[in-house]
C-alpha positions in Angstrom: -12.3 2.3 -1.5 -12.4 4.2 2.0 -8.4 4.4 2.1 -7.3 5.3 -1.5 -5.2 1.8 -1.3 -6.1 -1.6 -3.4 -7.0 -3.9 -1.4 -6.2 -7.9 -2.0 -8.7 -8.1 -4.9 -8.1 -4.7 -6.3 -4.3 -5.1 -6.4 -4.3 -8.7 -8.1 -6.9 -6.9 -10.9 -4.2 -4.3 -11.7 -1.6 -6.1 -11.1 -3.0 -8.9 -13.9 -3.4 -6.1 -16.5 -0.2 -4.2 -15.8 1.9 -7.5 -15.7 1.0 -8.2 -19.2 3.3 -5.2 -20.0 7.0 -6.8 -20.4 8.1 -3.3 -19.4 6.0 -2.7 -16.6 8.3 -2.9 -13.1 7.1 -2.4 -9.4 7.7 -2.8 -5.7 4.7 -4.3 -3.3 4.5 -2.7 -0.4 2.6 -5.2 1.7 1.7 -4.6 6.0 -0.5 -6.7 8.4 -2.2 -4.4 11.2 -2.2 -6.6 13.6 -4.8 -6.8 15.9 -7.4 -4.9 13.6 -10.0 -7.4 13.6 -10.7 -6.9 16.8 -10.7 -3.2 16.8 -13.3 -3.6 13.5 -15.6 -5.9 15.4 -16.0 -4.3 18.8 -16.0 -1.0 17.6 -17.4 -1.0 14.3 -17.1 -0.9 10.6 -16.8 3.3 10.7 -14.0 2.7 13.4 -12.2 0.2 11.4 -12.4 2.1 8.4 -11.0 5.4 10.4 -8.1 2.8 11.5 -7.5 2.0 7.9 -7.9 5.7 6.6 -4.8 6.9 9.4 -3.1 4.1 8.4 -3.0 4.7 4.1 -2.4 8.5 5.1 0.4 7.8 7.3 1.7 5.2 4.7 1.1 8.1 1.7 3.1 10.5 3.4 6.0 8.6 3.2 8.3 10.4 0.3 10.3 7.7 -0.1 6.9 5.6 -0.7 5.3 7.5 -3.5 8.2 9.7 -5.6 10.2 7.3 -7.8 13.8 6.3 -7.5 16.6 9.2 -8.6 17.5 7.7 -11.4 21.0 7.4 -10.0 20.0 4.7 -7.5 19.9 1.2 -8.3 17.4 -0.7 -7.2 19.4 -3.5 -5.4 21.3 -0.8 -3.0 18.2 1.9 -2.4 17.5 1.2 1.3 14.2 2.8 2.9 14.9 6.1 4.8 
């Protein structure tokens, strides 16, 4: 896992063993790069891999993305920053 992310086939592993836990809530967070084919088959694998490296730090560094909800909010009117 170059990125520190799940990808498709990761995610729906965890997701089938967490979702068997009736209290067990989440959020997906799901994004498209578009156009990153292209940039992983003209420049490489190791490119394409940097791309998605940038892209999962950028994402992490987000506060909003990994520290949980004040327990104040609800989760119907907590709008992203």
């Amino acid at each position: 896992m170059p990125t520190g992310l799940f990808n498709r086939r990761r995610l729906k592993e965890y997701m089938d063993i967490r979702c068997r836990d009736q209290y067990f809530t989440f959020a997906v967070f799901y994004i498209d790069l578009d156009k990153f084919k292209p940039v992983n088959d003209t420049q490489g694998h190791a490119c394409g891999d940097a791309v998605l490296r940038e892209t999962a730090k950028r994402i992490k560094a987000v506060p909003a993305l990994t520290s949980p909800l004040p327990p104040s909010a609800s989760r119907q009117s907590w709008r992203f920053p």
